[in-house]
C-alpha positions as a printed Julia matrix, in Angstrom:
217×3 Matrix{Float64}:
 126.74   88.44  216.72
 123.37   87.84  214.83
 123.31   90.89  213.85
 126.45   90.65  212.05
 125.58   87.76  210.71
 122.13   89.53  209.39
 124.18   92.25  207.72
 126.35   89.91  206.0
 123.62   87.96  204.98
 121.98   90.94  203.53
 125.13   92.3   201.95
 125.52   88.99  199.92
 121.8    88.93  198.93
 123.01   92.84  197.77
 126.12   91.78  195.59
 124.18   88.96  194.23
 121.09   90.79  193.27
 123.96   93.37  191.59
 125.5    90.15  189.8
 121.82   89.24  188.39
 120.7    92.37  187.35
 124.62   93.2   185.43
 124.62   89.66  183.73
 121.06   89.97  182.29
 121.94   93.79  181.12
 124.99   91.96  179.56
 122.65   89.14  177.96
 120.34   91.81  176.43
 123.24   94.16  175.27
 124.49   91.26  173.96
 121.26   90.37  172.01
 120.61   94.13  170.79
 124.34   93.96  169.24
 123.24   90.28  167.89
 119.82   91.63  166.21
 121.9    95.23  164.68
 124.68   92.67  163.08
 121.59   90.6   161.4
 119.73   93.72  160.48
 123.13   94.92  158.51
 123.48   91.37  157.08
 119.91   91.57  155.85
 120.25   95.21  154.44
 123.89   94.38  153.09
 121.69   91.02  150.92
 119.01   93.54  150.27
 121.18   95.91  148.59
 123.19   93.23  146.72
 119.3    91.81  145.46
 118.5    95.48  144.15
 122.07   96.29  142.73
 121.78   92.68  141.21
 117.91   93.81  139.69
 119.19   97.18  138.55
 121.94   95.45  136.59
 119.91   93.36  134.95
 117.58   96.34  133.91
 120.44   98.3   132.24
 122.8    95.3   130.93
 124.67   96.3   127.94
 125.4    94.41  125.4
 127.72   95.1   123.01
 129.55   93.35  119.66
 130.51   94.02  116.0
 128.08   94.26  113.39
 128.92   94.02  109.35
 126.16   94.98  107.12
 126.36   96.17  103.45
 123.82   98.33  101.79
 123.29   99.15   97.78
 127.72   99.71   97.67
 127.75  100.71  100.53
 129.91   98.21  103.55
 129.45   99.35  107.19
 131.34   97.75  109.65
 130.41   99.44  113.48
 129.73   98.02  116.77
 126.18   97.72  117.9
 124.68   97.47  121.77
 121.81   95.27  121.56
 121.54   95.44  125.03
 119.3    97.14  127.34
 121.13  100.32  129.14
 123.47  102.23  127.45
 127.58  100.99  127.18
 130.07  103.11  128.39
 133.15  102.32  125.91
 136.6   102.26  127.39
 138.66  100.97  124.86
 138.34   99.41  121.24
 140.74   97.57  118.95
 140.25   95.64  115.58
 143.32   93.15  113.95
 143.5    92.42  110.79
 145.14   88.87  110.56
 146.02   88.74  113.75
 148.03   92.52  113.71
 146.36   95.36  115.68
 146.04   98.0   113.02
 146.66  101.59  114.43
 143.95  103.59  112.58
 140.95  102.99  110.59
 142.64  103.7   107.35
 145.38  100.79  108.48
 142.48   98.74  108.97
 141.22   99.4   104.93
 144.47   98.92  103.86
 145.25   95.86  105.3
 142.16   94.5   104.29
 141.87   95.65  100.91
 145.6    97.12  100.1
 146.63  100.39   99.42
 146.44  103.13   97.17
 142.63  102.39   96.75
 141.64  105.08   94.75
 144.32  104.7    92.7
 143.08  101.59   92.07
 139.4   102.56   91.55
 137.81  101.76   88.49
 137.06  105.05   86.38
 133.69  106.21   87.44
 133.69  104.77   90.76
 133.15  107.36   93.24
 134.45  105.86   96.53
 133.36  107.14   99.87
 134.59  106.39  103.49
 133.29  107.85  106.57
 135.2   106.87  109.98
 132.68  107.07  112.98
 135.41  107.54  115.67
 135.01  108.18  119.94
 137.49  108.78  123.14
 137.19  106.63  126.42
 133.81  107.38  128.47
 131.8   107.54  124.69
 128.32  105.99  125.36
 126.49  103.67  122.72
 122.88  103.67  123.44
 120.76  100.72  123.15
 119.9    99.91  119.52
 122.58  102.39  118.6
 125.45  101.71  116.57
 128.95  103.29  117.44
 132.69  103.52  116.41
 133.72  101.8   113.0
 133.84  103.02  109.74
 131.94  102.57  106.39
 132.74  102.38  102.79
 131.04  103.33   99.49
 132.15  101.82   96.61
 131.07   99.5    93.47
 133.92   97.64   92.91
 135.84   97.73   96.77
 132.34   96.86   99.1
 131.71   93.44   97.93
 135.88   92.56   98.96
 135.53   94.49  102.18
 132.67   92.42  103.11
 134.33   89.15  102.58
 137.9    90.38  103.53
 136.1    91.41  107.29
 136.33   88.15  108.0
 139.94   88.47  108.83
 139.22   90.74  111.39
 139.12   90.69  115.31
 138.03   92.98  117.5
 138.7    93.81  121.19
 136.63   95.9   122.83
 135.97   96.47  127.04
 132.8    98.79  128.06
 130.6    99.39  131.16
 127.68   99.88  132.39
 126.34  102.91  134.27
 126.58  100.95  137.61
 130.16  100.83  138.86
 132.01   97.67  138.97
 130.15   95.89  135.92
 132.17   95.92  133.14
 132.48   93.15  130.25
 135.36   92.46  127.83
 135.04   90.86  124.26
 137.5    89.76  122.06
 137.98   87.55  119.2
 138.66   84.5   120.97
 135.52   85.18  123.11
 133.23   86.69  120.05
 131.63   83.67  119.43
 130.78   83.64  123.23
 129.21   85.8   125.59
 132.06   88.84  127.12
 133.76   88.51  129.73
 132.24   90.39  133.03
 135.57   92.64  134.89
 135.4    94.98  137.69
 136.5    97.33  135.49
 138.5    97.81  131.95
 141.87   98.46  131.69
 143.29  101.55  130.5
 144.67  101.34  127.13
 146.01  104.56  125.42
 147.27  103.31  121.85
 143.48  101.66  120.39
 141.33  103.1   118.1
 139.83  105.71  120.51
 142.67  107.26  120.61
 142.69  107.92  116.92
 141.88  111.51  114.76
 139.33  111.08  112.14
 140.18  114.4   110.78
 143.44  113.76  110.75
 143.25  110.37  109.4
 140.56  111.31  106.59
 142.43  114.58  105.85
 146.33  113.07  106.41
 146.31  109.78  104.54
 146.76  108.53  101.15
 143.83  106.3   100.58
């Protein structure tokens, strides 16, 4: 009888001793799975930090710049930023009205049939500086727009450009950071996006040839 007891005894030391040692390998599986969710917390932080720095070092920056020179009126957009802007789509209104091409733009600005209406002796010039989606303005670069030389039109272009607007999305070489301007925001600083949406109508869309070789100025 005592030694059955003895056995039983030693059978519950057994299963307890068993109990101990499975609860404390639970306890430090427990902690190991604890300290690996932390450690991909931290490196998940880390990653956003450097993403977050590596934005900031290549942060484009990009809006519309007017500038005349001698008779000559250049009216581009301009990335004053500090990494190069991926352009994804680009629009300018004239009075409110999205013009379709660069010529529309001229025309609605200064009417048609310019030329035409030249002065004798003025020799007019226009030069259309045109791009398709994925087009990259470098910083200090200027990029899509479109210039005109003339005597008696650049002095009215530069005062009829105030009736434009423009509408422009780009990116940055790091996915996800994208900005959109437009003229309710130009006085402002863009809008940040995920990413631009896909427009297939604006003025990147447009021929120069064809538009400097097709149209009746």
């Amino acid at each position: 009888m005592s030694d059955r007891k003895d056995g039983n005894q030693k059978l519950e030391r057994g299963i307890r001793t068993d109990l101990i040692i499975a609860l404390c390998a639970l306890m430090i599986s427990s902690v190991a799975a604890c300290a690996s969710w932390w450690q991909a917390r931290l490196l998940v932080a880390q990653t956003e930090v450097l993403q977050e720095q590596l934005g900031a070092q290549v942060w484009p920056y990009v809006s519309d710049s007017e500038g005349i020179s001698g008779n000559t009126v250049r009216i581009q957009l301009r990335n004053d930023g500090l990494g190069p802007a991926i352009m994804r789509s680009f629009s300018i209104s004239v009075d409110g009205k999205e013009q379709s091409s660069y010529i529309g733009v001229l025309h609605a600005l200064l009417g048609p049939n310019l030329i035409k209406r030249s002065p004798v002796g003025d020799t007019m010039e226009i030069s259309i500086d045109s791009g398709s989606p994925g087009m990259v303005i470098r910083p200090g670069e200027n990029g899509l727009g479109f210039s005109i030389k003339s005597k008696h039109f650049a002095t009215q272009l530069l005062t009829a450009s105030r009736r434009m607007g423009f509408k422009l999305c780009y990116c940055a070489i790091i996915p996800g950071k994208c900005w959109l301007l437009s003229s309710a925001t130009r006085m402002g600083n863009p809008i940040e996006q995920k990413s631009c949406p896909e427009v297939t109508n604006d003025l990147m869309h447009t021929n120069a040839v064809a538009e400097l070789t097709n149209h009746n100025f």
